[in-house]
C-alpha positions as CSV (number, residue, x, y, z in Angstrom):
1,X,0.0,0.0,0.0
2,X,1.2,3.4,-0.9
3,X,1.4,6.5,2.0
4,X,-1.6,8.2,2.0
5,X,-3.8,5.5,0.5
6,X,-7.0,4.0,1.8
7,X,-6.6,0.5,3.4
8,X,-8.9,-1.6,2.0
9,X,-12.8,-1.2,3.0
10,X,-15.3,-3.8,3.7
11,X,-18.9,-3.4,4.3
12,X,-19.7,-3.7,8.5
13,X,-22.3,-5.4,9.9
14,X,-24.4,-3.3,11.4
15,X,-23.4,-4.4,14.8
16,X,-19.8,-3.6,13.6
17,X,-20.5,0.2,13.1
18,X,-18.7,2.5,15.4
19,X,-20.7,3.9,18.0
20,X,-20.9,7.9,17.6
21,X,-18.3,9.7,19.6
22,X,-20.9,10.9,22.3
23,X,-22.0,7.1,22.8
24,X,-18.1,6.3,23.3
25,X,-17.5,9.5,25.7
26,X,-20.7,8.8,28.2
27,X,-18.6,7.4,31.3
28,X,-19.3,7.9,34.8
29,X,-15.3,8.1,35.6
30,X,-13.3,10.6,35.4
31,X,-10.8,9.8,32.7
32,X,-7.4,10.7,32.9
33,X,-5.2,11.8,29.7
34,X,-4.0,9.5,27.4
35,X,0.1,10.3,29.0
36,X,-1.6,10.1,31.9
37,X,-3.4,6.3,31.9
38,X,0.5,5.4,30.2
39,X,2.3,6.5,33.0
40,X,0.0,5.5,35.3
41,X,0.0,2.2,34.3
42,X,3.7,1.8,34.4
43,X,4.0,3.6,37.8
44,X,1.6,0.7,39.4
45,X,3.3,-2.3,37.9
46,X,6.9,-0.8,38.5
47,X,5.7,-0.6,42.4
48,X,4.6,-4.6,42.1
49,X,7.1,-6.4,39.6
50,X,6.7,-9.9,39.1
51,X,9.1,-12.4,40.7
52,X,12.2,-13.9,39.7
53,X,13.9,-16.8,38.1
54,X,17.2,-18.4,37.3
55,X,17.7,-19.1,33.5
56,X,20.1,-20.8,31.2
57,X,21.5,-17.4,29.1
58,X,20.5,-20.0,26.0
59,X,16.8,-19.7,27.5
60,X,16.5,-16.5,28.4
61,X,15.5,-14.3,25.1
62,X,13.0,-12.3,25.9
63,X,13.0,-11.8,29.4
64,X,13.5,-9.0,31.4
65,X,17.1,-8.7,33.9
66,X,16.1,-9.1,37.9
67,X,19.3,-8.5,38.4
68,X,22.6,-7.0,36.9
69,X,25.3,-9.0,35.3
70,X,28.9,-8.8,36.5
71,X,31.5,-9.4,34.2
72,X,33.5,-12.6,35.9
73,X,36.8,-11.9,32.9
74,X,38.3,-9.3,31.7
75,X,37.2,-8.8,27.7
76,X,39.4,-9.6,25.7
77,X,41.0,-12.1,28.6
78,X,44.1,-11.6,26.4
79,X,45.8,-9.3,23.8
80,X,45.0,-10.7,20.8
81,X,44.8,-10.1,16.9
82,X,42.1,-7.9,15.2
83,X,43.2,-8.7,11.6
84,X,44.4,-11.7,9.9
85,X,48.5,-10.7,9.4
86,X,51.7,-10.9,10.9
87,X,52.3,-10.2,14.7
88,X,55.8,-7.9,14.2
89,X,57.9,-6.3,16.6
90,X,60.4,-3.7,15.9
91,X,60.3,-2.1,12.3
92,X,60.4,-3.9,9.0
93,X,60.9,-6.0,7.1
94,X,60.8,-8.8,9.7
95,X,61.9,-12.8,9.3
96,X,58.4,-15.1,9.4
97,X,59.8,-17.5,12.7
98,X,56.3,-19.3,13.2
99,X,52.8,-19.1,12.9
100,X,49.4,-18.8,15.3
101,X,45.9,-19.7,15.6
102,X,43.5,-18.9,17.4
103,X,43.3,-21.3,20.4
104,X,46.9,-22.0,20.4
105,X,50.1,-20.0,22.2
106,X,52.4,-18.8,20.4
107,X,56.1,-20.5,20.6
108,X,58.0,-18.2,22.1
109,X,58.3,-14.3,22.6
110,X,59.1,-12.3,19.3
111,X,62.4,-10.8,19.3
112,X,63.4,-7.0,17.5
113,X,62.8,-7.7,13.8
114,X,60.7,-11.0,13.8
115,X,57.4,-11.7,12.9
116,X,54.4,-14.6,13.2
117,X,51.8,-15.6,10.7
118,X,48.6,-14.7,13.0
119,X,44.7,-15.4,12.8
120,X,42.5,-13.1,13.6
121,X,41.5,-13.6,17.7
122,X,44.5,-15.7,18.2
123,X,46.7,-14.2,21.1
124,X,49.7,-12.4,20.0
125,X,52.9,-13.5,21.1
126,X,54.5,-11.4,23.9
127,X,56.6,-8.5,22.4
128,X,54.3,-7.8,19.7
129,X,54.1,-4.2,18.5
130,X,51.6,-4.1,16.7
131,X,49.7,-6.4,14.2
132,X,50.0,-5.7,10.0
133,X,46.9,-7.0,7.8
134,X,47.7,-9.4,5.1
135,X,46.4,-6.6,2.9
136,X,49.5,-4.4,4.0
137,X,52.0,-6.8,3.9
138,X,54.3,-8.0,0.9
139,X,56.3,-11.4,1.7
140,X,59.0,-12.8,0.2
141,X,60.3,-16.3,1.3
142,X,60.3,-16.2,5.3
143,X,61.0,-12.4,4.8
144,X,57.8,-9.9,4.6
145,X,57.6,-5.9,4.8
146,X,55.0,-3.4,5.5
147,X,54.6,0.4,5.0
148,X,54.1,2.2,8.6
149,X,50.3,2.1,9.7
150,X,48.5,4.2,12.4
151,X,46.9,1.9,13.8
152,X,48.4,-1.6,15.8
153,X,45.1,-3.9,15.1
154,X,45.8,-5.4,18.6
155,X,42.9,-6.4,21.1
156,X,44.3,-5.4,24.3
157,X,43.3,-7.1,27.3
158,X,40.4,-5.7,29.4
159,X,40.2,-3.1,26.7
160,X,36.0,-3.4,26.1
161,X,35.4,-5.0,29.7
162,X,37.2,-5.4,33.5
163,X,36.6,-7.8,35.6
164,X,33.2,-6.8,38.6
165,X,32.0,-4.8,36.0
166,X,28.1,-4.2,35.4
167,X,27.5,-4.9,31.7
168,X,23.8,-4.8,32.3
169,X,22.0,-3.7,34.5
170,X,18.7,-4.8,36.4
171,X,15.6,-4.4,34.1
172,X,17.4,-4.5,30.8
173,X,15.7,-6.8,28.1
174,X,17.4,-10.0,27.1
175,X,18.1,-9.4,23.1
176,X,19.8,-11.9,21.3
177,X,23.1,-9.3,21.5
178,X,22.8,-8.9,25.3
179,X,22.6,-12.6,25.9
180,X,25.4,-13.0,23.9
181,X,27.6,-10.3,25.9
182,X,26.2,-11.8,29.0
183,X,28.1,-15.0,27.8
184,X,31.0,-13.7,26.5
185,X,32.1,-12.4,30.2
186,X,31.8,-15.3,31.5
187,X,27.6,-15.7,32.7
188,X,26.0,-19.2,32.6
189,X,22.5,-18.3,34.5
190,X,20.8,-14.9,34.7
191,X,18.5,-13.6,37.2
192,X,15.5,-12.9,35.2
193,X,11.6,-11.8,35.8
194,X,9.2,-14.6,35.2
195,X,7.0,-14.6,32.4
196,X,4.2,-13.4,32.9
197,X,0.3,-14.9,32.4
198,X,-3.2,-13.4,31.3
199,X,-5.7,-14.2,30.8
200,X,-8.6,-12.8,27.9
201,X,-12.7,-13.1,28.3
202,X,-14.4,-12.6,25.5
203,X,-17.7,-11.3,26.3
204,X,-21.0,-10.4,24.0
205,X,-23.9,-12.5,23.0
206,X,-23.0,-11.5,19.3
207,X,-19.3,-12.8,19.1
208,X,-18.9,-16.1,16.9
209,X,-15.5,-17.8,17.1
210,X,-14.8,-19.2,13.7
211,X,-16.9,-19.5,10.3
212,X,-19.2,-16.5,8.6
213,X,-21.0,-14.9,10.7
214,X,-24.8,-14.7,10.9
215,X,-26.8,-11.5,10.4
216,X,-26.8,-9.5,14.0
217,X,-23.3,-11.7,14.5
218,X,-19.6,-10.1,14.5
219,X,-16.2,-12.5,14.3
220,X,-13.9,-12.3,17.5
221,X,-11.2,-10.0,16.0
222,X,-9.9,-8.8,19.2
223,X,-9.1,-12.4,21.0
224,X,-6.3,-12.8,17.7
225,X,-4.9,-9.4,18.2
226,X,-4.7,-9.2,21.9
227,X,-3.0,-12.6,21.9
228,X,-0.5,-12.0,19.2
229,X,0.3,-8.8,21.0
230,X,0.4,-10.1,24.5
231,X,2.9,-12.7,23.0
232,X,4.7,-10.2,21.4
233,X,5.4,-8.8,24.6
234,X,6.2,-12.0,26.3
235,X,3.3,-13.1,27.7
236,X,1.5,-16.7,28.1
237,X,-1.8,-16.5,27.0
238,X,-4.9,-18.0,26.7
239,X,-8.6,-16.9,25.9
240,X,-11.9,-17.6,27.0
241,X,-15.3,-16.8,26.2
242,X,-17.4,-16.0,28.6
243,X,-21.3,-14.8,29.6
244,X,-21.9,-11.6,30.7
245,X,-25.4,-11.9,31.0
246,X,-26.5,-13.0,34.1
247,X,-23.7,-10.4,35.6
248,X,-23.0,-13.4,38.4
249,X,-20.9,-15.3,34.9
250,X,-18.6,-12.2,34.1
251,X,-17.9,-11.5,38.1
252,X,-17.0,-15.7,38.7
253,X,-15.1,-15.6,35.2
254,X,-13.1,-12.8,36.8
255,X,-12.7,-13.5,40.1
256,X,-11.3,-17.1,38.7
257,X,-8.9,-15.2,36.5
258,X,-7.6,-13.1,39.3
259,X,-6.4,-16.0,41.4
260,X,-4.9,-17.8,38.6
261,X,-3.4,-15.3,36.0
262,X,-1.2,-12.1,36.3
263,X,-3.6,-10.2,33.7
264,X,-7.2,-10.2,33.4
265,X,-8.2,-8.8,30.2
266,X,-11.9,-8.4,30.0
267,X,-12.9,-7.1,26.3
268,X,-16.6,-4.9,25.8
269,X,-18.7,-4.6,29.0
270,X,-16.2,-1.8,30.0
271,X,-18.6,1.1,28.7
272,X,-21.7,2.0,30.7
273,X,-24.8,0.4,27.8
274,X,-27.2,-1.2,29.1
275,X,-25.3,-5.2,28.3
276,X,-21.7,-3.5,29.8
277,X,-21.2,-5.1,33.3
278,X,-17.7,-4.7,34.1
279,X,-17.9,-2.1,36.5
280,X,-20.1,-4.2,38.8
281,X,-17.7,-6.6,38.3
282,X,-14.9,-5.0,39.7
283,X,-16.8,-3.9,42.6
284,X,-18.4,-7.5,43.4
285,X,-14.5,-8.8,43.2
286,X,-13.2,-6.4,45.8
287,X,-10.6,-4.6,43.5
288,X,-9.3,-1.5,42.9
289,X,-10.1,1.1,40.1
290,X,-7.1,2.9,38.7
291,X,-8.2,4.1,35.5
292,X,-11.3,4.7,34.6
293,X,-11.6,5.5,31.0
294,X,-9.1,7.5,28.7
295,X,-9.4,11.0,27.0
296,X,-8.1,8.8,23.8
297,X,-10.2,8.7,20.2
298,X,-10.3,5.4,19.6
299,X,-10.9,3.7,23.2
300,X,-12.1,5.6,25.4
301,X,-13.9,2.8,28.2
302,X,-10.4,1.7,29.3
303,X,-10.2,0.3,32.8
304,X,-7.7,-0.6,35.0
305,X,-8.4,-2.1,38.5
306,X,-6.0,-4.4,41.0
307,X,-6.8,-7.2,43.6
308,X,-3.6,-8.4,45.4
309,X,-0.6,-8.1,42.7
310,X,-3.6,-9.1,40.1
311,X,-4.6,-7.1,37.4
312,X,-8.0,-6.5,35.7
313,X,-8.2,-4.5,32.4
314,X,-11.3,-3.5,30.7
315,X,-10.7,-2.9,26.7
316,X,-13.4,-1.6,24.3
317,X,-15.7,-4.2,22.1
318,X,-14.4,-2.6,19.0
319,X,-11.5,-4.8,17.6
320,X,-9.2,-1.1,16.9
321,X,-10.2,0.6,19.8
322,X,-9.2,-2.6,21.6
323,X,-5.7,-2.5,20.0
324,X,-5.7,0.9,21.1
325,X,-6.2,0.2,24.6
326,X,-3.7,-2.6,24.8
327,X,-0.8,0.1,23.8
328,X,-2.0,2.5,26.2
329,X,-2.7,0.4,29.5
330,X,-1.3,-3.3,29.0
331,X,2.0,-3.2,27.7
332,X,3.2,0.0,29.7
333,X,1.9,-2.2,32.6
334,X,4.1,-5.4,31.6
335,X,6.7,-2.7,31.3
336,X,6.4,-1.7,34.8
337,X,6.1,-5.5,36.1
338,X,9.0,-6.3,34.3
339,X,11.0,-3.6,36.0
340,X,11.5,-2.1,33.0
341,X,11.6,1.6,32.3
342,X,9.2,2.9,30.3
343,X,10.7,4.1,26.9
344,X,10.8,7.4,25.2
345,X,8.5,7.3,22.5
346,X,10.2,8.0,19.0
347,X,8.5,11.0,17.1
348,X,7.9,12.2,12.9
349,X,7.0,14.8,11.5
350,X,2.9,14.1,10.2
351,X,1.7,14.1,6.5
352,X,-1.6,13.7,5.7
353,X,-5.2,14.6,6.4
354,X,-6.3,14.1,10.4
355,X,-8.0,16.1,12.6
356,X,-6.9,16.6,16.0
357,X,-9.7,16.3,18.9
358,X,-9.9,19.3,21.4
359,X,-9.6,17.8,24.5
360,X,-9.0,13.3,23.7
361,X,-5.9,12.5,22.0
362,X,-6.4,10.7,18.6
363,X,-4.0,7.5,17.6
364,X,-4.0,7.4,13.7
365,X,-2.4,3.7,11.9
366,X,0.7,5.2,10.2
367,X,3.4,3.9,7.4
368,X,7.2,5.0,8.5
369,X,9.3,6.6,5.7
370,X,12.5,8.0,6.5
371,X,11.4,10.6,9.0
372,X,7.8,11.0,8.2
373,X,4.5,9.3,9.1
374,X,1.9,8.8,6.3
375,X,-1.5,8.6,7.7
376,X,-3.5,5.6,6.3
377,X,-7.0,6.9,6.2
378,X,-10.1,4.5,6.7
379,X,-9.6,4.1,10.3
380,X,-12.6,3.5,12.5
381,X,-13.1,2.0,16.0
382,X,-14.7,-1.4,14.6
383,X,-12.4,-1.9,12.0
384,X,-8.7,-3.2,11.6
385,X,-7.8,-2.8,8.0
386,X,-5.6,0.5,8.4
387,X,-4.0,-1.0,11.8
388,X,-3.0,-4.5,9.7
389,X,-1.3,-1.8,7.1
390,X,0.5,0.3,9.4
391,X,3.8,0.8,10.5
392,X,3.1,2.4,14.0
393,X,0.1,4.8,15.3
394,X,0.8,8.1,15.7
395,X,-0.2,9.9,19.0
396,X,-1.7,13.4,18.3
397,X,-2.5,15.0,21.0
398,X,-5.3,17.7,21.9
399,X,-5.1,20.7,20.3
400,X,-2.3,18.9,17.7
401,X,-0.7,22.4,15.5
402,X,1.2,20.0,12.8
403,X,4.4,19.4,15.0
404,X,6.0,16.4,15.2
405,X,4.2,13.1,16.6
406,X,4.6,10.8,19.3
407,X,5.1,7.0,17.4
408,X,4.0,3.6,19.0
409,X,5.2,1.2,17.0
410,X,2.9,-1.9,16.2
411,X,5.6,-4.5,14.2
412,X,7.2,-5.7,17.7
């Protein structure tokens, strides 16, 4: 799809049309800014992380440091070769007396005027001056010659790392790279934060799990989403659905959830319509109302309650305004319980058509090009066709005068 382009367009059920924006902005809560929910969010799981564990560093991708790692060698544990050459001491030319691999020692110290065939990250024999790449180097016989180079191509020991020092620190994220540095000073385990669990319940009479829907009937769109995300982000998940109707199923569904999972992610009945129970819920499972709906355009019944070190979160019915909701309450949330700080958002400069909303911030599916955002228009609360083309969604904010954007990205 070309920037600026319409995602594709299908025609909605009828119980797929958005709701108008006064339906979506009747909440008895007082909802907090969109920066506001984020940080919120964080700020509560950063104050009750998740426990630890001790991993194998080939087990650990993914995870999030409990504690810092220590480097137990120096790096390199030995002067050694940067280039593929001849170890030479004194100037040239030099007489070839030996060669070195890596793994091996070499025979004996050099002496003024002598040089040894090296490889690169084998250790250079004592008295080496300086290493000369094969590229440099003209050899005749046992006898070889180089022009004067600035630079020695010698690894010196404890030049990138000393031994007791911190390489990374607690709540850095296991990447492949830092795994590999966590290794290469010497780490076998690595104090990690457990993975976290959640659980999603699906609620509404007119949800259908598989096949064409029905006339009155929508597809669950948001149980694929949410899970691909919450895996995205690390998460073990798995997905329900459940009544909401009588109220008594949604409260035992959730009460259940809370004792078992980490993350409770109820999705619809977080509004206040006449078939949207969750509020009940949370008061008939004794927890705690953080957020109560977000000055954001999509998703504005967000909810974010706690029982214990359990979490309940309430995401819109509305597949995009879900998605929405999972970016602005659930993953700075795992942030937070993962000890993790939460990031500065990378910004663009906007091109396209958008409006901004006086007083709810809008996110908008964007393509990234360079140092622009394109805005993919066709985006509604019901509908995920812009989101499954986009790069990221931009965050305007209220009162948006064309400067650059706030980007969250959505492709991991």
């Amino acid at each position: 799809m070309t920037a600026g382009t319409r995602a594709p367009r299908l025609d909605l059920p009828a119980a797929m049309t958005p709701a108008e924006p006064s339906a979506c902005l009747r909440h008895t809560g007082a909802a907090l800014s969109w920066h506001q929910a984020r940080a919120r969010a964080h700020r509560l799981g950063r104050a009750e992380p998740l426990g630890t564990e001790q991993l194998s560093v080939h087990h650990g991708a993914g995870r999030t440091l409990a504690e810092a790692v220590h480097a137990l060698v120096m790096l390199p544990g030995f002067d050694n070769a940067a280039m593929d050459g001849y170890a030479v001491r004194g100037v040239g030319p030099w007489k070839v007396i030996g060669r070195v691999l890596a793994g091996e020692c070499a025979p004996r110290r050099l002496g003024s005027g002598e040089a040894m065939e090296i490889a690169t990250g084998a250790a250079v024999p004592e008295g080496t001056d300086r290493v000369v790449e094969y590229e440099a180097a003209v050899r005749g016989g046992d006898i070889v010659d180089a022009s004067t180079s600035g630079r020695d191509h010698v690894r010196r020991r404890g030049q990138y790392v000393t031994t007791g020092q911190c390489v990374l620190p607690a709540g850095h994220p296991l990447t492949p790279a830092a795994l590999g540095l966590a290794a290469s000073v010497g780490a076998d385990i690595v104090t990690v934060r457990r993975q976290s669990t959640a659980r999603i319940l699906i609620t509404g009479d007119e949800i259908v799990d598989s096949g064409v829907p029905s006339h009155g009937k929508v597809r669950d769109a948001i149980s694929p989403v949410l899970s691909a995300l919450l895996k995205n982000w690390n998460v073990t998940v798995d997905g329900v659905r459940v009544d909401d109707r009588p109220a008594e199923a949604l409260t035992a569904a959730v009460d259940d959830a809370l004792d078992r999972y980490d993350i409770t992610i109820v999705c619809g009945s977080s509004s206040v319509g006449p078939a949207d129970g969750l509020h009940d819920t949370v008061t008939a499972v004794g927890a705690l109302t953080h957020v109560d709906g977000v000055a954001c355009r999509p998703g504005h019944p967000q909810l974010l309650a706690q029982r214990g070190r359990h979490w309940l979160v309430g995401v819109p019915g509305n597949p995009f305004a879900a998605v929405v909701a999972a970016v602005t309450i659930i993953e700075p949330l795992l942030t937070g319980l993962n000890g993790r700080d939460l990031s500065v958002l990378p910004s663009a400069d906007l091109q396209g058509t958008v409006r901004a909303a006086p007083q709810a911030t809008r996110l908008v599916p964007v393509h990234l090009r360079g140092q622009q955002a394109h805005v993919i228009e066709g985006a509604h609360p019901g509908y995920l066709g812009p989101a499954a083309y986009a790069d990221a969604l931009a965050v305007i904010p209220p009162g948006w005068n064309h400067e650059a954007v706030d980007l969250l990205s959505l492709t991991g």
